[in-house]
DOPAMI-207168 format. One record per residue (C-alpha): residue number from 1; x, y, z. Coordinates in steps of 0.02 Angstrom, whole numbers. Layout:
<nodes>
(NUM,(X,Y,Z)) ...
</nodes>
This chain:
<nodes>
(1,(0,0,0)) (2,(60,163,-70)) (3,(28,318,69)) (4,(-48,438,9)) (5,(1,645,54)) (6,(-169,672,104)) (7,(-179,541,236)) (8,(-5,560,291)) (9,(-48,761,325)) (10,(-201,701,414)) (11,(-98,588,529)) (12,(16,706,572)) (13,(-149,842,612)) (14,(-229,718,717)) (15,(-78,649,811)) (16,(-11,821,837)) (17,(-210,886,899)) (18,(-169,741,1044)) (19,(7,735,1100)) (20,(61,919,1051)) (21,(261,871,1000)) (22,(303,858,808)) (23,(268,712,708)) (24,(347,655,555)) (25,(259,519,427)) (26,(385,453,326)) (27,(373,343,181)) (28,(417,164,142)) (29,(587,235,55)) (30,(618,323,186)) (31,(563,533,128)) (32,(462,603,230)) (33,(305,657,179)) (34,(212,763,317)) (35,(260,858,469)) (36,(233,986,611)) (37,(401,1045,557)) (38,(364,1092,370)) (39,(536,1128,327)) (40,(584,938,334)) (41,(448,872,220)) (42,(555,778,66)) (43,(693,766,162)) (44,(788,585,193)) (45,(774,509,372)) (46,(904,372,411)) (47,(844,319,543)) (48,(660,295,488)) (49,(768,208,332)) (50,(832,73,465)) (51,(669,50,526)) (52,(611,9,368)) (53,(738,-110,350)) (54,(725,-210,497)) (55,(537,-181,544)) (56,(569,-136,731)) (57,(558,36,845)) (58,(708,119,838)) (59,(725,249,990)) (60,(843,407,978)) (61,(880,454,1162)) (62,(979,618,1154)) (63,(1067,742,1027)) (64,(1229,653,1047)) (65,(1128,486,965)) (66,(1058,606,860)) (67,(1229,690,773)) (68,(1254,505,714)) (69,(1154,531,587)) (70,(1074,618,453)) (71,(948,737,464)) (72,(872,638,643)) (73,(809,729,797)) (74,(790,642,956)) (75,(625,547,975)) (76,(555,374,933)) (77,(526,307,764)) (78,(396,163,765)) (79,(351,61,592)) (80,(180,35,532)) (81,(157,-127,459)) (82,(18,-186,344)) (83,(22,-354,255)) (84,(190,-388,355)) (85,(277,-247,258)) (86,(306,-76,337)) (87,(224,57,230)) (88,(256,198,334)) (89,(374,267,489)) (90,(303,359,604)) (91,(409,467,707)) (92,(395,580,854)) (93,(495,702,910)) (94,(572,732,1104)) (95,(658,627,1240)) (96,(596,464,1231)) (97,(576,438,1407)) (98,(454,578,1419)) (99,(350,557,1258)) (100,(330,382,1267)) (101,(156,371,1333)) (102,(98,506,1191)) (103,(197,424,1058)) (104,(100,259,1083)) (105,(-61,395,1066)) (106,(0,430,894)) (107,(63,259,847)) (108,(-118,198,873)) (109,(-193,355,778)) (110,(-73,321,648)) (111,(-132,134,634)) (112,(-318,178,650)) (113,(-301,300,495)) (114,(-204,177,380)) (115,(-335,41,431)) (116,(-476,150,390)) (117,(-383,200,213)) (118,(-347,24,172)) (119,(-528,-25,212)) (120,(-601,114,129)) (121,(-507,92,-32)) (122,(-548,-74,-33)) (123,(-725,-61,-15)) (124,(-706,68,-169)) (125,(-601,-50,-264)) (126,(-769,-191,-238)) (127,(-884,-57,-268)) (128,(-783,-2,-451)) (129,(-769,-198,-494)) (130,(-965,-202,-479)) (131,(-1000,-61,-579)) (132,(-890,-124,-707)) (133,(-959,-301,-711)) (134,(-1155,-208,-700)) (135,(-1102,-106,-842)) (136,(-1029,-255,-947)) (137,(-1200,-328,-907)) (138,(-1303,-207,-987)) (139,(-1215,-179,-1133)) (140,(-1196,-363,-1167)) (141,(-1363,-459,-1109)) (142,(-1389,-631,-1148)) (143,(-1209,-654,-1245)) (144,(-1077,-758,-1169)) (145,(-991,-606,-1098)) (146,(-1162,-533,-1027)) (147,(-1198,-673,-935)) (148,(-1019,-687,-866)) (149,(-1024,-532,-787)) (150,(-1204,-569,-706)) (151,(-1137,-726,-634)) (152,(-993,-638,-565)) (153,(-1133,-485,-489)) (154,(-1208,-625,-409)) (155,(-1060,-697,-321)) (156,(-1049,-556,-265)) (157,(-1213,-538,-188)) (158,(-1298,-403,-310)) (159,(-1492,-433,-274)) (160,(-1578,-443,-445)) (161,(-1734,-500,-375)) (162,(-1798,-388,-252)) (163,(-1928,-272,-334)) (164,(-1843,-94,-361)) (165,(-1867,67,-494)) (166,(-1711,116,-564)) (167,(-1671,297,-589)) (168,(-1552,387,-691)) (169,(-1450,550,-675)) (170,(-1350,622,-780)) (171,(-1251,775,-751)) (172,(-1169,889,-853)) (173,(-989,945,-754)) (174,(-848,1036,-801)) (175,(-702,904,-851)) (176,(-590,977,-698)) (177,(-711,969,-570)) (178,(-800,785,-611)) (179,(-683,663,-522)) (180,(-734,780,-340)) (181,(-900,788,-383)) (182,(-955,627,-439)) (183,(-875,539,-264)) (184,(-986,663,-183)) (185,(-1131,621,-272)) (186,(-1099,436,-239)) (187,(-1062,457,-78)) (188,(-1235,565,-51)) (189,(-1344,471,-148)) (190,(-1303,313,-62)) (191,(-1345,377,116)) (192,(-1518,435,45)) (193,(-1641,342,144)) (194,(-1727,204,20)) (195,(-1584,184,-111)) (196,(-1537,9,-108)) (197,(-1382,21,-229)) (198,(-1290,153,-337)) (199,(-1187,129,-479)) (200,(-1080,222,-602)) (201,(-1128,178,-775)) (202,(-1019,339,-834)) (203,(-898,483,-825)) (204,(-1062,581,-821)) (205,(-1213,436,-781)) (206,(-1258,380,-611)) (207,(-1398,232,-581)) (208,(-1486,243,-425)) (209,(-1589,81,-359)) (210,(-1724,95,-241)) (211,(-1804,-7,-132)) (212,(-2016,11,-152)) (213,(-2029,14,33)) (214,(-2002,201,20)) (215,(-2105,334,-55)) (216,(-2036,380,-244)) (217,(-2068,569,-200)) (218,(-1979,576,-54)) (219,(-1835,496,-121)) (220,(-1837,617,-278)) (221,(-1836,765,-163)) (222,(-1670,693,-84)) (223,(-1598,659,-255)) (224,(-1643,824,-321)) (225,(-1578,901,-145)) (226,(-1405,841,-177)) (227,(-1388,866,-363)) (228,(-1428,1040,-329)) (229,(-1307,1095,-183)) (230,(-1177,1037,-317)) (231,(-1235,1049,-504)) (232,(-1362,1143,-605)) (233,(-1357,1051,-766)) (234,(-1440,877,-727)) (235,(-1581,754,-794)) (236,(-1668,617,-696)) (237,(-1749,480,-799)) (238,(-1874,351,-689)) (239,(-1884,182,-760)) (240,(-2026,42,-714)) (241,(-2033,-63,-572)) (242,(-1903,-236,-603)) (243,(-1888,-381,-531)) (244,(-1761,-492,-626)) (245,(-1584,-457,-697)) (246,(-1672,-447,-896)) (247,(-1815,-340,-822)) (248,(-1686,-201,-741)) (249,(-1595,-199,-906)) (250,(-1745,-160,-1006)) (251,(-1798,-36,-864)) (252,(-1637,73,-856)) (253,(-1651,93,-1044)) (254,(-1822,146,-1028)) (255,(-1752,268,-894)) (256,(-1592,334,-1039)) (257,(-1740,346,-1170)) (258,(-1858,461,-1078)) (259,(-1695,578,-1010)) (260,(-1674,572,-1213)) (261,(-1846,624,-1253)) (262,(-1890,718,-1117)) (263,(-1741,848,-1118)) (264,(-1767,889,-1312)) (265,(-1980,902,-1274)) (266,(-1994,978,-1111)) (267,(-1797,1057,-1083)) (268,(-1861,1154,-916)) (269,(-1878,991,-827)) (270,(-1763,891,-751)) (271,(-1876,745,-681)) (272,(-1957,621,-819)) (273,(-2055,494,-790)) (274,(-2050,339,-922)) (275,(-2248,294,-899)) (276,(-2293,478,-948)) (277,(-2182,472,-1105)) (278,(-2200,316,-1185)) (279,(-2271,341,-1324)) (280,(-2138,494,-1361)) (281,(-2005,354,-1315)) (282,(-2072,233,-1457)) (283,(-2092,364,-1573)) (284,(-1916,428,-1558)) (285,(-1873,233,-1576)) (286,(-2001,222,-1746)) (287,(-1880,395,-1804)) (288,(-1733,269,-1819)) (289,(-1850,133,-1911)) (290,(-1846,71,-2067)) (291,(-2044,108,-2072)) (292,(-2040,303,-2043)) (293,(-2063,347,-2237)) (294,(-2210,252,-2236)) (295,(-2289,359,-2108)) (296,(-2231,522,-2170)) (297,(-2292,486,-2342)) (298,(-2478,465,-2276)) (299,(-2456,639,-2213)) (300,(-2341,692,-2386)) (301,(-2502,618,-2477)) (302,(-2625,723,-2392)) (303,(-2524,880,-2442)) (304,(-2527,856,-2587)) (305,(-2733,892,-2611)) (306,(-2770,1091,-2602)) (307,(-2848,1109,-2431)) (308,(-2701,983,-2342)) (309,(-2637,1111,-2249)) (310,(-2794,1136,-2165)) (311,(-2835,946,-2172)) (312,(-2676,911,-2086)) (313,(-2715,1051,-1955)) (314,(-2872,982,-1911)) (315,(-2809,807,-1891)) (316,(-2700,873,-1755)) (317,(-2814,967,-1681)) (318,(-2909,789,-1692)) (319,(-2781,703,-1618)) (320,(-2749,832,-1473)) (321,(-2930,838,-1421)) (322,(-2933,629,-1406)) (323,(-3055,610,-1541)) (324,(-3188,708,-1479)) (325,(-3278,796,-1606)) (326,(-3365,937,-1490)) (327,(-3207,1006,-1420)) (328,(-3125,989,-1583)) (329,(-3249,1080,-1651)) (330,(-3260,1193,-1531)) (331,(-3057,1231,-1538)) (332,(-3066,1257,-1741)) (333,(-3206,1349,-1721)) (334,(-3296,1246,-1866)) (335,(-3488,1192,-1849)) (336,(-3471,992,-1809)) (337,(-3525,966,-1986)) (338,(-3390,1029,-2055)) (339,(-3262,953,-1962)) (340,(-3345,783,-2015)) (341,(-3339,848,-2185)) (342,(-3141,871,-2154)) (343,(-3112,699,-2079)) (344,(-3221,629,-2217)) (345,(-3106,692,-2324)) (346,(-2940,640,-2240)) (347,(-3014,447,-2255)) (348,(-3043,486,-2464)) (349,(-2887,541,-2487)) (350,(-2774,431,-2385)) (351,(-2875,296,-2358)) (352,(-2853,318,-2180)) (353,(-3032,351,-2058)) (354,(-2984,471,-1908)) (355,(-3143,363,-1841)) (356,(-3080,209,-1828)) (357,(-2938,183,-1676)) (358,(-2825,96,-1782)) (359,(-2837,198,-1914)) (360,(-2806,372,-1786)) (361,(-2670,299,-1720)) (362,(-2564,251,-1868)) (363,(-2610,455,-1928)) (364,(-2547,511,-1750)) (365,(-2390,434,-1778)) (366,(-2371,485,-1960)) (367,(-2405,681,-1888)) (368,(-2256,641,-1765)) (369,(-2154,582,-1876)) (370,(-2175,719,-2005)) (371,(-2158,864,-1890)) (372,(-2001,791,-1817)) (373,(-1946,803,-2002)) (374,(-2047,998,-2011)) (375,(-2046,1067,-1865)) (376,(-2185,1173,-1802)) (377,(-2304,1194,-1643)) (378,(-2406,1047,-1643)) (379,(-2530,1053,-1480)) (380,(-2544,867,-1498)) (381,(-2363,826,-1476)) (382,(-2365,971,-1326)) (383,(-2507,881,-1231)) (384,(-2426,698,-1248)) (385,(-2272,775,-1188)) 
</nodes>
């Protein structure tokens, strides 16, 4: 284990804070690294070097002992050893016989710390291994590979079966400040009452799991609480409730396909829900389809009669008003007759009835698609979105 400058600082603060002579934390070649006496840091300490060497306390007992060598004040140097190896020296500064009871203060700080590091990057190293084997998972499903990494997730005790919603956030962060602030995120998120597991799917993606037995709302409020003391620029997709490895995969690309949607229909949210966009999420997948021609030719072959601008106008104000003549009507301000007339002639000319359900929905999806390719204010699209 490679000490780090931060934690050997924070040894030297905390033993220091207790015992109140200098401490020095010096590496495992024998530099040291932190101290109350600032002047010293990157210095060589042969002692500490010895110490190193032979894994035992070595005790300085005067400034005669001291002259012996270089760069050494009197004091005691102690070894820290993890995995039989000593990673670090910690040494103390004074008469030995006086600071002996305080250096065994900052000997046990000293341990404490490096145990807590150790633990805590290894519980980061298990939590980056998952993530990595999650996200192998859901890129590669049922192929060899996919199902390698979901029997490794479940040596490892990831619950697939336990009825959850996953969520998604993504965050948009300055390339300098995203290491800091996705730890804190992760860090956050996971103490939010109800999440049952997060997981970083990407430099700027973050899956949240929760567990039903808390309210979605309250949980959102937390989420959105925490994005917001540290970002402004972020998206939260909800999925649908899973419970099976398949049924989480499909789910957290339901969540990715309504952030997708949602941020290009409705950009002033930041909170989209998957069961109030679906039909906007298939439509966006029917864009990419080998079938969208066909529907934007039913609306291509309506324009190309004299009144298909109006035609296609009332269709979507049709569409908008689910079907119901009266408040269509009513919206156009056309007499009823007339807007049967119109729909009358919508069937003649593309063989399509705005009466028939099957019929009205294959001309809602032909509007979408062709406005996607012509863009203009379609209250139909606004109200589904």
């Amino acid at each position: 284990m490679i000490i780090t400058t931060a934690l050997a600082n924070e040894i030297v603060a905390r033993a220091m804070a207790i015992i109140h002579h200098n401490v020095n934390v010096i590496d495992h070649h024998g530099q040291i690294i932190a101290s109350g006496e600032r002047h010293r840091i990157g210095e060589q300490h042969e002692v500490a070097r010895e110490v190193i060497r032979t894994g035992k306390r070595i005790c300085i007992n005067n400034a005669a002992e001291a002259a012996r060598f270089h760069n050494v004040h009197p004091g005691i140097n102690h070894p820290i050893i993890y995995d039989d190896r000593v990673v670090m020296v910690v040494g103390i500064s004074g008469d030995p016989a006086a600071i002996s009871r305080y250096a065994e203060l900052a000997v046990l700080t000293a341990e404490l710390l490096v145990r807590q590091a150790i633990e805590m990057r290894e519980t980061n190293w298990r939590q980056r291994l998952r993530d990595t084997l999650f996200c192998q998972y859901l890129e590669q499903g049922a192929t060899p590979a996919g199902q390698e990494a979901l029997h490794r997730l479940l040596e490892l005790g990831f619950d697939f079966d336990t009825p959850r919603v996953p969520i998604v956030v993504t965050v948009q962060v300055e390339q300098h400040q995203l290491s800091d602030i996705l730890s804190t995120l992760l860090r956050e998120f996971s103490q939010l009452s109800g999440v049952s597991d997060v997981i970083l799917l990407g430099s700027h993606e973050i899956l949240i799991l929760n567990a039903l037995s808390e309210a979605q709302e309250t949980l959102l409020r937390g989420i959105e609480f925490v994005l917001s003391n540290q970002i402004s620029h972020y998206h939260i997709g909800i999925g649908v409730q899973t419970d099976s490895a398949p049924d989480i995969r499909e789910a957290i690309r339901f969540a990715r396909s309504v952030i997708e949607v949602g941020s290009k229909v409705q950009p002033q949210r930041q909170i989209y829900y998957f069961r109030e966009m679906a039909m906007l999420c298939l439509f966006r997948v029917l864009e990419d389809s080998y079938m969208v021609n066909f529907f934007i030719n039913n609306v291509r072959q309506l324009l190309e009669h004299d009144s298909g601008e109006v035609l296609l106008d009332t269709l979507s104000s049709f569409i908008a008003n689910n079907a119901e003549p009266g408040k269509t009507s009513l919206l156009l301000g056309i007499h009823r007759n007339t807007l049967t007339y119109r729909l009358q002639q919508i069937k003649k000319h593309i063989q399509l009835d705005p009466m028939v359900f099957t019929d009205l929905t294959q001309l809602a999806v032909s509007v979408h698609c062709y406005r996607r390719l012509n863009p203009r204010q379609s209250e139909w699209i606004d109200s589904l979105s």
